[in-house]
N, C-alpha and C positions, 0 to 999 in steps of 0.2 A: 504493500500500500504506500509505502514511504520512499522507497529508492532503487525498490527494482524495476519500476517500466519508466520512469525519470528521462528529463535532458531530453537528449541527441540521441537513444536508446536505437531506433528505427537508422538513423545517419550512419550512425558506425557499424550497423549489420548489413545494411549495405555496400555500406563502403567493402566490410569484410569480403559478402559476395561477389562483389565486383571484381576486388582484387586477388581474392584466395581460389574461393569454394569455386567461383564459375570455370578455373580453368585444370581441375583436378574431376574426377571419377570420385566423389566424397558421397556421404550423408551426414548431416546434422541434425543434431537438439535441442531443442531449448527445454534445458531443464526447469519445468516451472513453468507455469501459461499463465503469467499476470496474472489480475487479479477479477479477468472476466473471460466469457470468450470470443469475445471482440478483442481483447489482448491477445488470447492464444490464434485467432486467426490473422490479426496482424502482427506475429510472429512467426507462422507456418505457413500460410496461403503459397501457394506456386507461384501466382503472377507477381507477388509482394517484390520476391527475388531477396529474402533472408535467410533464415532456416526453414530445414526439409521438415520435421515431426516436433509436434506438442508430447510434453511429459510431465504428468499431470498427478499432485497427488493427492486429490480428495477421497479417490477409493480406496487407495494404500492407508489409508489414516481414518478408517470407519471399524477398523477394529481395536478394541482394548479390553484390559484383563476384566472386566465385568462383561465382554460378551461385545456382541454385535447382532444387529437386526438384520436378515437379509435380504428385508423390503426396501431398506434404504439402502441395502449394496446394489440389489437390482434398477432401483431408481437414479440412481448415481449413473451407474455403468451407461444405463439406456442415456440417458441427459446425456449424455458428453459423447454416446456414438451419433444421437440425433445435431447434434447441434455441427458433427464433422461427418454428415452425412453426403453432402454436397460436394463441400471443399475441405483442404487440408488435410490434416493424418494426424491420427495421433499414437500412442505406444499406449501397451497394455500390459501392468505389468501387479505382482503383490507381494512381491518383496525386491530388496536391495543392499546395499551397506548400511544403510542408515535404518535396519528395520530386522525387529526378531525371526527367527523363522516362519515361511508361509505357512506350513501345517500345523505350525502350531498355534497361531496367531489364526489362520480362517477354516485349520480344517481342524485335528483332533491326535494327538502326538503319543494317544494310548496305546499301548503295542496291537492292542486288537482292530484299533480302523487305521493306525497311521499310515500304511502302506494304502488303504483304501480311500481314505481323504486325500493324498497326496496327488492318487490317479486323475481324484474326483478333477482338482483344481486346475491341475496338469492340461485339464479338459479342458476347462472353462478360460484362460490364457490362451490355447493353442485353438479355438472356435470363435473368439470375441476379433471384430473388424478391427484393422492398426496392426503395428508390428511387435510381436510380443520379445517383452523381458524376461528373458529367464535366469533369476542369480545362481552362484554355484553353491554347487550341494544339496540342490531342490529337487535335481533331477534323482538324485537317490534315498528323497523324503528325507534330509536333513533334518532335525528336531533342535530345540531349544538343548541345552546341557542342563539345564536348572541348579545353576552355580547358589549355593549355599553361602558362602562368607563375599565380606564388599572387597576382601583381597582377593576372588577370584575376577575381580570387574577391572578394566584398565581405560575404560571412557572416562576421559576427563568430566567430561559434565557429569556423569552417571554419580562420581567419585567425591565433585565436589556439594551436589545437592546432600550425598549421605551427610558430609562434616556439617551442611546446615541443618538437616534435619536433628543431628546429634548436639548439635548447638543449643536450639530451639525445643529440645526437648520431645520434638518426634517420635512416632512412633518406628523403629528401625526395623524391627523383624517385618512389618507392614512394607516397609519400601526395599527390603531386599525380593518381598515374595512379589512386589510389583515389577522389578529389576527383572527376574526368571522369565516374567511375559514380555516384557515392551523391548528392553538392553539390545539397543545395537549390537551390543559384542556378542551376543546369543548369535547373532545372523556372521559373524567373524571368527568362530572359532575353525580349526586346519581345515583339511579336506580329508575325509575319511576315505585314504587307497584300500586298505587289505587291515587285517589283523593285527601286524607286526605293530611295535610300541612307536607310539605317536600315529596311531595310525597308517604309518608306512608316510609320514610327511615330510617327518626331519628325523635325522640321530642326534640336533642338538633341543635343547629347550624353548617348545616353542612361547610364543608372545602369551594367548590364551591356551587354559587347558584345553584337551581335546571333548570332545563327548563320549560319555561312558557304553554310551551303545554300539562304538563303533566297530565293536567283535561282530554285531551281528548287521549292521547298519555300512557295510565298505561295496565300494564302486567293484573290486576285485569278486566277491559273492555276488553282485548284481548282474557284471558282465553274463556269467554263465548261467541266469536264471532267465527261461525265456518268459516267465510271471513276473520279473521287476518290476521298481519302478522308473529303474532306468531304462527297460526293454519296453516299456510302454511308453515313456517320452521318446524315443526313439520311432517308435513305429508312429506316432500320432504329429511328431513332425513330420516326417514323409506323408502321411497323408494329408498335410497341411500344404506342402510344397507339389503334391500330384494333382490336389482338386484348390482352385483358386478360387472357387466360390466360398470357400474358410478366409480366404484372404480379401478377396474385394466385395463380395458377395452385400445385397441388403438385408439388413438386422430387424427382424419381428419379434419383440416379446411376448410372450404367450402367459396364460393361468399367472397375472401379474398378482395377484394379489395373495399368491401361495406362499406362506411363512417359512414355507422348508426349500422347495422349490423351485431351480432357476431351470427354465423352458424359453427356448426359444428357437427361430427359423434361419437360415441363411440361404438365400436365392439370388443366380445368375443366370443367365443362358437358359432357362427353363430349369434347371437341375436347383430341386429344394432340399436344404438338408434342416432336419432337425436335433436340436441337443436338448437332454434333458438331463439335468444334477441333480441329486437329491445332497443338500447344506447338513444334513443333518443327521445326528445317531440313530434316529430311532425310522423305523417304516414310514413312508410318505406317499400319499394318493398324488398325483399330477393330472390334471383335465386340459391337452393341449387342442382339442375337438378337432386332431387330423387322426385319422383310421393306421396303424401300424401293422395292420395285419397284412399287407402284402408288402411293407416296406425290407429294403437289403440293410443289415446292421453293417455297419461299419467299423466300430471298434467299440468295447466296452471294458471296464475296469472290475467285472463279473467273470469267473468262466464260462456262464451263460445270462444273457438279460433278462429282466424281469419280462414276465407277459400282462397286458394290461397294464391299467394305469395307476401298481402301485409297486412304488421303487424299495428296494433296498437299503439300509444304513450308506451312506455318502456314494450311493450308485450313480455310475456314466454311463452314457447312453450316446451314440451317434447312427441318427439314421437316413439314408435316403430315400425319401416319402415320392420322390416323382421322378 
């Protein structure tokens, strides 16, 4: 509001285009879309001659440790593909450096759905219009570490609100158990290769500890499991990159008003495809009032989809309806 869309803001991204970006094979981002989206389109539009994609973080920042609604993640999401329906692009993404892990933060990090929420969300990033983000370590449902002492934290900020709150008489075991959810450094700890100690990352010590599930939680066990969740982000980008109506395709929301629920259509060329996510732990009905009984399944995060219209704990679904 104060100093990032300021000045000569428009002058010098120009100018930059002018002199850099037009005469390179690049892509740019403007991390951050003002504080409208008449900011974000006169920061991305094509004909502008700025930057290439919006990156935008009001969906990233709708979850917190008391939960999230996913009427207002649906409402979000929709808002901001409708309004870059026409023109411009934007990124789709739900986590980063600056952000705890995705499955634990939007889907469920218990050993019994993490692999299954991870699929879920996996989904929902690789079928939503714009070009997705995906941080590392998501791809093999990376979880929080749920660091116990503030000596396991190394964010400065994280580090120096504890001394205020231990100042002020706060309550400390309350903002370490808040730290476990939100902590940037939750989304920065190593990269879990194989078993071996530190994860197979470093022989020396690294910066954060590692996460303790990484015996069973490593890229090396995944590789050779054709069930990952790394063999399913794999397969679900190729099919992102075989069928482009996942990529340019128009966005229908469907059964808007289902608490558990995210439905919805993507259509080009005649070829409709539908997704449906079940957000949620428990069984969930979906009413998308298109017929799936002759539709071709595409990919699911089930060994088999549900029939009818009522989904599984954190169930994916992709299908083509025509």
């Amino acid at each position: 509001k104060y100093y990032s869309m300021q000045g000569n803001l428009h002058g010098y991204l120009k100018e930059m285009y002018n002199e850099v970006f037009s005469k390179y094979d690049v892509m740019t981002v403007a991390e951050g879309a003002g504080n409208s989206f008449e900011d974000a389109h006169s920061l991305v539009d094509a004909n502008r001659k700025e930057l290439n994609m919006a990156y935008a973080f009001e969906g990233v920042d709708i979850a917190t440790s008391k939960g999230y609604s996913l009427l207002k993640f649906k409402e979000v999401f929709s808002r901001w593909d409708s309004a870059f329906a026409k023109q411009g692009w934007l990124s789709v993404f739900l986590a980063n450096h600056d952000q705890a892990r995705m499955v634990s933060r939007f889907g469920n990090d218990a050993p019994e759905f993490r692999e299954l929420s991870s699929k879920m969300l996996t989904t929902f990033i690789m079928t939503m219009r714009g070009t997705p983000y995906y941080y590392y370590g998501d791809e093999l449902g990376m979880s929080n570490p749920g660091f116990t002492k503030i000596e396991d934290y190394k964010d400065m900020p994280a580090l120096n609100e504890y001394e205020h709150q231990k100042k002020t008489g706060g309550n400390l075991q309350q903002y370490i158990k808040e730290l476990q959810f939100s902590s940037r450094d939750n989304g920065r700890t190593p990269f879990q290769w194989n078993t071996k100690a530190n994860a197979g990352f470093t022989t020396g010590t690294p910066w954060l500890k590692v996460n303790a599930n990484y015996t069973t939680v490593n890229a090396l066990e995944q590789d050779n499991n054709p069930n990952s969740v790394l063999n399913y982000f794999r397969n679900i980008v190729q099919l992102r990159r075989l069928d482009k109506t996942l990529v340019y395709g128009k966005y229908t929301l469907l059964d808007k008003d289902n608490p558990k629920v995210y439905a919805y259509t993507r259509e080009m060329n005649n070829n409709k495809l539908l997704i449906v996510l079940n957000f949620s732990k428990e069984p969930a009905t979906v009413n998308t009032g298109i017929d799936i009984s002759k539709a071709k399944l595409l990919i699911t995060n089930y060994k088999e989809p549900s029939t009818g219209k009522l989904l599984r704990p954190y169930e994916a679904v992709i299908y083509r309806v025509q």
